[in-house]
C-alpha positions as CSV (number, residue, x, y, z in Angstrom):
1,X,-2.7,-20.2,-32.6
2,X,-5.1,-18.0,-30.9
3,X,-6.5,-15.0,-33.6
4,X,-6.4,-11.7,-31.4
5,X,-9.5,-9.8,-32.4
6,X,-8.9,-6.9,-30.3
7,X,-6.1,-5.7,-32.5
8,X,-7.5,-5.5,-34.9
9,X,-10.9,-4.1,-33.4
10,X,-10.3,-3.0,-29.2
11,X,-14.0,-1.5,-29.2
12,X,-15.4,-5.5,-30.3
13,X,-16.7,-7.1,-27.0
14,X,-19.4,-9.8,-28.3
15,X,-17.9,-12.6,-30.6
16,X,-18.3,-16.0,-31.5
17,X,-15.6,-18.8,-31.6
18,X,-14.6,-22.4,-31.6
19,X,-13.0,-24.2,-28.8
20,X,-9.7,-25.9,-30.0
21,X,-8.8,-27.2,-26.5
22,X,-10.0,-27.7,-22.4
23,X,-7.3,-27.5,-20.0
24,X,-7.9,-28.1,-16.3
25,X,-5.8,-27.4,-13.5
26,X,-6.4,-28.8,-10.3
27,X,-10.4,-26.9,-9.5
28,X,-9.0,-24.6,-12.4
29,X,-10.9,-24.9,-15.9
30,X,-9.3,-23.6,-18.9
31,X,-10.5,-23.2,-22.9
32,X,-8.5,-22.4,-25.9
33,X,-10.2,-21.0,-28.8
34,X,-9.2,-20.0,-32.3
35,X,-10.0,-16.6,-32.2
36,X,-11.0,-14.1,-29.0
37,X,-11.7,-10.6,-28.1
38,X,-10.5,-10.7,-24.4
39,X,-7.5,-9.4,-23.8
40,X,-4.8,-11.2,-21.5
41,X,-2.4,-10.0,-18.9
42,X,0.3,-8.5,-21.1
43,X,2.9,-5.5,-21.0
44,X,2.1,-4.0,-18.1
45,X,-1.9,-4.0,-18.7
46,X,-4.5,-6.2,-17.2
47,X,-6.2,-8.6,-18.6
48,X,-10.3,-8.2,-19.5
49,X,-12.6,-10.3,-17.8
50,X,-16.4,-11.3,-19.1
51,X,-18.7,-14.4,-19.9
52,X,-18.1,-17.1,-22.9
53,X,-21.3,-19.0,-22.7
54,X,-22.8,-17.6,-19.8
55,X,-20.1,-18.8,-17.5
56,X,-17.1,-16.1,-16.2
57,X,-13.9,-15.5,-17.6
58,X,-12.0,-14.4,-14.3
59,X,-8.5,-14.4,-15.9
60,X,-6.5,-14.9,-19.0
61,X,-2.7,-16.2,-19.8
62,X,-1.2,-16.3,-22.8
63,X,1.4,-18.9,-23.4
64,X,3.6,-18.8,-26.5
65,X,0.4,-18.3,-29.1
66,X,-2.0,-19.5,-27.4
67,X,-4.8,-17.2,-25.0
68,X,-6.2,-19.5,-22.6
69,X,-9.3,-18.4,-20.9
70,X,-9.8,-19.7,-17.2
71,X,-13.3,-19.9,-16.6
72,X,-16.0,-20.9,-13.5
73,X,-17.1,-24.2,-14.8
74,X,-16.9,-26.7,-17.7
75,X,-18.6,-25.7,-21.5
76,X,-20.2,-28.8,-22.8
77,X,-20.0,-26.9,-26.7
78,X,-17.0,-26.8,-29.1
79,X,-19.5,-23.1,-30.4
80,X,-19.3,-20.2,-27.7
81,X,-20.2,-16.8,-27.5
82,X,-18.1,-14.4,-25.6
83,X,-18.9,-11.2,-23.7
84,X,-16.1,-9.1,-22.9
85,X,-16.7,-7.3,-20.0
86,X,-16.7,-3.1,-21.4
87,X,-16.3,-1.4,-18.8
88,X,-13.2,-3.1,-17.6
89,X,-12.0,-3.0,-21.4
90,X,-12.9,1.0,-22.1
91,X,-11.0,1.5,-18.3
92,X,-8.0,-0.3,-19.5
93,X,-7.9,1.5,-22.7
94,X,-8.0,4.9,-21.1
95,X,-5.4,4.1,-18.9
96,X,-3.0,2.5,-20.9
97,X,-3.6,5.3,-24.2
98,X,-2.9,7.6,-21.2
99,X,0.2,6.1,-20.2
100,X,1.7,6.2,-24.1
101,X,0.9,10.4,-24.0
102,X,2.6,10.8,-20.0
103,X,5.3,8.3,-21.0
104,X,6.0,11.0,-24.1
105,X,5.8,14.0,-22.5
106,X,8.3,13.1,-19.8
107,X,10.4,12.3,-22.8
108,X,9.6,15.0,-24.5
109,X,10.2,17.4,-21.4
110,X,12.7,16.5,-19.4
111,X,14.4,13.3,-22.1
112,X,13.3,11.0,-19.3
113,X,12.8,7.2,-20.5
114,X,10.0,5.1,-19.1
115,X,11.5,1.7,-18.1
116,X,8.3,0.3,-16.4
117,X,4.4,0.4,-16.4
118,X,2.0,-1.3,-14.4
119,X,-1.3,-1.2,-14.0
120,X,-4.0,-2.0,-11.2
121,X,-7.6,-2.0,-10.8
122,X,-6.9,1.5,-8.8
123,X,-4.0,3.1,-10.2
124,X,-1.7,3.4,-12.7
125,X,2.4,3.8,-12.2
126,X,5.5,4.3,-14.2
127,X,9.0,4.1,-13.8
128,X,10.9,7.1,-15.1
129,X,14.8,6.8,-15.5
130,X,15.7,10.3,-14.0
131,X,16.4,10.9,-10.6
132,X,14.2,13.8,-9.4
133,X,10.4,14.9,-10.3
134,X,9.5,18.5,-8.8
135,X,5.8,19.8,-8.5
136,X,6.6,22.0,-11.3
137,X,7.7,19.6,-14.0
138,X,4.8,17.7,-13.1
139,X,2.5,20.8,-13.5
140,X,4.2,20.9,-17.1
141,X,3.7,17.7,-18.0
142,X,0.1,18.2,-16.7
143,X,-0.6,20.7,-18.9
144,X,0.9,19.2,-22.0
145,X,-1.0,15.6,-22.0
146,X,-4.4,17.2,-21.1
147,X,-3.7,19.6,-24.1
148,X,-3.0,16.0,-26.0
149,X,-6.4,15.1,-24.9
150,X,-8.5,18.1,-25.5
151,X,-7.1,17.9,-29.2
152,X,-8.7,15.0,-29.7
153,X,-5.6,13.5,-31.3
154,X,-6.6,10.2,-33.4
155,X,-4.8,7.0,-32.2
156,X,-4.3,4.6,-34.9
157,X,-2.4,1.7,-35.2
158,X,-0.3,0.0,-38.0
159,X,1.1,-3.5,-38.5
160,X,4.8,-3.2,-40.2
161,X,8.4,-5.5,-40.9
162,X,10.7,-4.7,-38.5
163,X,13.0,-3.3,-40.6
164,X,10.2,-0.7,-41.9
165,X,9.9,0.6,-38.5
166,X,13.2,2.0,-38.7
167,X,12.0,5.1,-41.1
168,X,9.1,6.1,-37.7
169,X,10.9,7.7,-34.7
170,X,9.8,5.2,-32.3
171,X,9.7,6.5,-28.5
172,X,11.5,3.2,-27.2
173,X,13.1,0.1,-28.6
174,X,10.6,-2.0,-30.4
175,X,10.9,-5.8,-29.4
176,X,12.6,-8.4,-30.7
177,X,10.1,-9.4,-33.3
178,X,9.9,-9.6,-36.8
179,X,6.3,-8.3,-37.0
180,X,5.4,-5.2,-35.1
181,X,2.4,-3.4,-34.3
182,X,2.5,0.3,-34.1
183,X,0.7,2.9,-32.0
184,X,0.2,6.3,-32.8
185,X,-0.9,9.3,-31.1
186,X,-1.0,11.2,-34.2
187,X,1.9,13.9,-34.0
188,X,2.8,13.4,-30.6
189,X,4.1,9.5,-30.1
190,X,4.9,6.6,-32.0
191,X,5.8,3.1,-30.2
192,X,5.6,-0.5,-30.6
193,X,2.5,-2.2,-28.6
194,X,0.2,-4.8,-28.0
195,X,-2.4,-3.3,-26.0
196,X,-5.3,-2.1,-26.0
197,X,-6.3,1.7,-26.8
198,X,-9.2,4.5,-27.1
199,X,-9.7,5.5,-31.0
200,X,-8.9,9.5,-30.3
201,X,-7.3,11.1,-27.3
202,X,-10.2,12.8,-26.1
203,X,-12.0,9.2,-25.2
204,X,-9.3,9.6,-22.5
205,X,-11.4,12.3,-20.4
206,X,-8.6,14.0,-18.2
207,X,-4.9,12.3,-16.8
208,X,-4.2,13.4,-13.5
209,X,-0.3,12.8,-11.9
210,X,-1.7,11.9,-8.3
211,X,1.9,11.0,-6.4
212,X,5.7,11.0,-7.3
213,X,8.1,8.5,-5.7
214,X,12.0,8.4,-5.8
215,X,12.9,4.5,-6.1
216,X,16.5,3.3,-6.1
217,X,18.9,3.5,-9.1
218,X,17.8,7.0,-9.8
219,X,14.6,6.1,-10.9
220,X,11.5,7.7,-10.2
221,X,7.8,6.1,-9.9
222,X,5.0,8.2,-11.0
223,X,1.3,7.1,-10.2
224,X,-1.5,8.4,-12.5
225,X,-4.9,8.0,-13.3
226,X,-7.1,8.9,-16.2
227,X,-10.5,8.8,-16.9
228,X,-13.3,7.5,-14.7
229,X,-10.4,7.1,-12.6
230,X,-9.5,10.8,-12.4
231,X,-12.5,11.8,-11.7
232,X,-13.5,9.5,-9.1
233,X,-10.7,10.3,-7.0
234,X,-10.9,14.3,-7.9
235,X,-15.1,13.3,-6.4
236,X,-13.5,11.3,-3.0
237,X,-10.8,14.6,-2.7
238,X,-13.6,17.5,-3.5
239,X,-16.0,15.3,-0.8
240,X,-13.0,15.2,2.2
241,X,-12.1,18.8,1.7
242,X,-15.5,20.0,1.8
243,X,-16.0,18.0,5.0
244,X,-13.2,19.4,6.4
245,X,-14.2,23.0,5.5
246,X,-17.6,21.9,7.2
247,X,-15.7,20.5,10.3
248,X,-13.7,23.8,10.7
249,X,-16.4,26.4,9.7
250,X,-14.2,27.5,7.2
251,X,-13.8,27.6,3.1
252,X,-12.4,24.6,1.2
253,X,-9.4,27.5,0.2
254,X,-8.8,28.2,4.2
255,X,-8.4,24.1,4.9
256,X,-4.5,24.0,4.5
257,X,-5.0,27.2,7.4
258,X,-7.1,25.7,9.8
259,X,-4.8,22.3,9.7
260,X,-1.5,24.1,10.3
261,X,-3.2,25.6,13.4
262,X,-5.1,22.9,15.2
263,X,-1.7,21.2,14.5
264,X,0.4,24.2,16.2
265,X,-2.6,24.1,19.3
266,X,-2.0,20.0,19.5
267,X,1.5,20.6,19.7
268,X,0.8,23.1,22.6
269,X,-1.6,20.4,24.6
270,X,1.1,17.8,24.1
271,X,3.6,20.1,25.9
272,X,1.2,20.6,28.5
273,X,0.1,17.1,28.7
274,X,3.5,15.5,29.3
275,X,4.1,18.3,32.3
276,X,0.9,17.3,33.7
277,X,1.7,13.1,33.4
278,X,5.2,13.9,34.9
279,X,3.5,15.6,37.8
280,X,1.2,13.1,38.0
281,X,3.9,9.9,37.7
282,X,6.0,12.3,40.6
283,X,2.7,12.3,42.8
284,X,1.9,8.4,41.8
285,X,5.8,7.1,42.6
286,X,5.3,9.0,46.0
287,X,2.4,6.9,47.0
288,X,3.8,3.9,45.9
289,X,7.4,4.4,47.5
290,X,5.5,5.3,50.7
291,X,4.4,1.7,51.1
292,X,7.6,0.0,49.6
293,X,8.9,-2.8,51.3
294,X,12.7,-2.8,52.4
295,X,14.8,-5.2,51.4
296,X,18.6,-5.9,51.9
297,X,19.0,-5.0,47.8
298,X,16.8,-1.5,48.4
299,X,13.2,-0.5,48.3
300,X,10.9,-2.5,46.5
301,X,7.9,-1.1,44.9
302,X,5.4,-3.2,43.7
303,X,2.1,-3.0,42.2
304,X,-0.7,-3.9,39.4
305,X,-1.5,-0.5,37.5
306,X,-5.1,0.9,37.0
307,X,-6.2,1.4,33.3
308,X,-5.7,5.0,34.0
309,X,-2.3,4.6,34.8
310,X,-1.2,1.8,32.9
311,X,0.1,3.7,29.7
312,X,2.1,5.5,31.9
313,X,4.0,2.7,33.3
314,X,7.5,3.6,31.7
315,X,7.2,7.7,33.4
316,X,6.5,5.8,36.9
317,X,8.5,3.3,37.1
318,X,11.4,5.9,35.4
319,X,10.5,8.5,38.1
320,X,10.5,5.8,41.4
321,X,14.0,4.1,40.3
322,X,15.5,8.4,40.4
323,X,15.1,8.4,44.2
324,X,17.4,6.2,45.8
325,X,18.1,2.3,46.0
326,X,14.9,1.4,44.5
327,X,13.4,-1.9,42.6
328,X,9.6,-1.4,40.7
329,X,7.9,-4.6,39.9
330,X,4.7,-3.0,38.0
331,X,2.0,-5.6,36.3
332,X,-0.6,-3.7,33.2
333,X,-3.6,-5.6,33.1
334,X,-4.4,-4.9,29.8
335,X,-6.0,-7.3,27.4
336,X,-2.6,-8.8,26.4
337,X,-1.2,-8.1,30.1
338,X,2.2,-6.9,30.8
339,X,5.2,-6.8,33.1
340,X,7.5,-3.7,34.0
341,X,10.8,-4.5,36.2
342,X,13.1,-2.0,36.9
343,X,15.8,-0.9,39.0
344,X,18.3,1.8,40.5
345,X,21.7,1.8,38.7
346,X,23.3,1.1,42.1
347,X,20.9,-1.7,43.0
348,X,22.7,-5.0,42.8
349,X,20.3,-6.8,40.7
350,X,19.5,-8.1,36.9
351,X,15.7,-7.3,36.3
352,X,15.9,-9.0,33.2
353,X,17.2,-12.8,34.8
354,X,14.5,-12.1,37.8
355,X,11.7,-11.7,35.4
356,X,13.2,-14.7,33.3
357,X,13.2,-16.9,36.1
358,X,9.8,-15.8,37.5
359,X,8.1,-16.4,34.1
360,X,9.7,-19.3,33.7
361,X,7.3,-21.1,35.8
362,X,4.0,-19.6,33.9
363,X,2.8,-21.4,30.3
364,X,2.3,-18.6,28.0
365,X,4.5,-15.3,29.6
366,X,7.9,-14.5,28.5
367,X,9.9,-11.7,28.6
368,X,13.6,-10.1,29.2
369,X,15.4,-7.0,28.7
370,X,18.7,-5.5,30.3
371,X,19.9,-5.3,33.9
372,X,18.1,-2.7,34.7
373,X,14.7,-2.6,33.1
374,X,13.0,-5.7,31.3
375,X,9.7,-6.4,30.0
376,X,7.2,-9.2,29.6
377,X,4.0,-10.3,28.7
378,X,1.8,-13.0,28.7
379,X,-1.6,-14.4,26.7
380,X,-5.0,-12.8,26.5
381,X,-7.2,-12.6,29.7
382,X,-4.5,-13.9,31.9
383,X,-4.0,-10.6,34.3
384,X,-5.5,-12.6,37.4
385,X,-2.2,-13.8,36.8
386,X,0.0,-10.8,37.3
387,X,-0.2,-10.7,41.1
388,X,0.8,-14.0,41.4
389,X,4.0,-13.1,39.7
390,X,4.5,-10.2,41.3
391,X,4.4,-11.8,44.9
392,X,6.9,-14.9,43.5
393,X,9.5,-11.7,41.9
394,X,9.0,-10.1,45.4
395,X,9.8,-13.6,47.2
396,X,12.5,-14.3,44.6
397,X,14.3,-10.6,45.7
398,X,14.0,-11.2,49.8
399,X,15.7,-14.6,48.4
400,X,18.5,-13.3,47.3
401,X,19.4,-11.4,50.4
């Protein structure tokens, strides 16, 4: 049985132990010891990571009592020396002491139970049972856990027989164990855990709700951050917004402004852009149905689009099948190239089994659709190909009459 020094002392991160047993797993090297400060993935927090010898711990499991530490290479030694890896550790700390005073006040506020935690290199999230968070209950709750934190509330922890647990108004059912280890946030929250935590609230620097998510079963997922965390993304935030208050000439408060109306003028453009590419599809299908070839089955159109057209294949082929008896056979030469078939809805014709049975002949293109539009496409760098097919669907229609 491993001896979990970090219980006892969270804040220990040099020690010295005894390896009781070397595991390996297929390039994966493993080490038992009889005591250890790291910490291993548990309860929703991550494990630590570090050195024992000089050589990296990069993960941890911990299987019935035992902590085994998988590490880069063999250790020769039964004697180590382990380095746990602080800043990692002090991170974890703040995060999960964090999640104990959120977790509370939600309970606290609005009697809303937390049925999950997880936690990330980036972020933090847990899993509320109540089925809607507004911005002003989160605003409450805000207030309430940085007021937890500016009071510099000790955290202490206690080790007690289940049964003497039952006098402390724990904030969730303890586990199943006859031993439990209790974590208080002096006159705030009380629960059974194994983690990790900061010795007074204020080590927790600030706790900052940064998104709310509805998830199913009435349950709500609420992502958070605290400490370094908070205030590296309140430093990325401050950073965009100032850029943007740069890139409109305008104050960081005037941002929200400026967005709503270069949003209203892009809307405007659009409007005016899709008039000006339905004019522009009108003038193009005229060209092309000027030089359409007849055919017993109507007027076929065909033809390999410029790059200037080409994203507009869909508003000229839509606009040329409108005026008549008419078939389009358009080819994109893009850099995966593409094939456009179309047709009149009185044209006497499936689209979709002429472009199957003209691809069918070409390694690499496939394709098909409905009788009277289909679509295909064929590898990289193959548009030399597309007139090809384009003269064989042509062929393929005078056929058929």
């Amino acid at each position: 049985m491993t001896e979990l020094l970090y219980l006892a002392d969270p804040y220990l991160t040099r020690f010295s132990a005894t390896i009781v047993e070397r595991l390996t797993d297929q390039d994966k090297y493993g080490v038992i010891l009889d005591r250890t400060a790291f910490y291993p993935t548990s309860g929703g927090q991550l494990h630590d990571t570090g050195t024992i010898n000089g050589i990296t711990v990069y993960s941890l499991d911990i299987i019935e009592d035992d902590v085994i530490h998988w590490i880069g290479s063999p250790i020769e030694s039964d004697q180590i020396e382990g380095v746990v890896d602080w800043e990692r550790r002090f991170d974890h700390m703040q995060q999960h002491t964090g999640q104990h005073i959120l977790s509370a006040a939600f309970e606290n506020i609005s009697n809303a139970a937390t049925v999950g935690f997880h936690m990330s290199d980036d972020y933090c999230t847990i899993d509320l049972d109540i089925n809607r968070v507004d911005s002003n209950l989160v605003q409450r709750i805000e207030d309430l856990v940085n007021e937890v934190v500016t009071d510099n509330k000790p955290v202490t922890t206690k080790t007690v027989i289940r049964n003497e647990s039952e006098p402390h108004a724990l904030r969730k059912p303890p586990p199943d164990h006859p031993v439990l280890r209790l974590v208080e946030v002096e006159g705030f929250d009380i629960c059974a855990c194994g983690g990790t935590h900061v010795n007074r609230t204020g080590e927790i620097g600030l706790i900052k709700i940064t998104s709310t998510e509805n998830r199913p079963g009435n349950k709500v997922r609420i992502e958070f951050l605290c400490g370094s965390r908070a205030i590296k993304d309140y430093r990325f935030k401050h950073q965009l917004m100032t850029d943007l208050g740069v890139a409109f000439t305008t104050s960081i408060e005037d941002v929200p402004q400026s967005v709503e109306k270069l949003r209203g003028q892009i809307k405007q453009l659009r409007k005016q852009n899709q008039s000006q590419l339905q004019r522009l599809a009108e003038f193009e299908a005229s060209h092309m149905i000027s030089s359409a070839l007849n055919t017993e089955k109507g007027k076929v159109v065909s033809a390999v689009l410029t790059d200037e057209l080409a994203e507009h294949a869909g508003t000229i082929s839509n606009s040329i099948t409108k005026r008549g008896e008419m078939i389009v056979l358009l080819g994109i030469n893009a850099a995966k190239p593409r094939l456009m078939f179309a047709r009149s809805e009185k044209v006497d014709l499936s689209v979709s089994d002429l472009l199957r049975l003209v691809l069918s002949k070409y390694d690499g293109w496939s394709g098909g659709g409905r009788p009277h539009l289909a679509q295909g496409g064929g590898p990289k760098g193959q548009g030399d190909s597309l007139k090809p097919i384009l003269a064989e669907a042509l062929e393929e229609i005078t056929r058929f009459t």
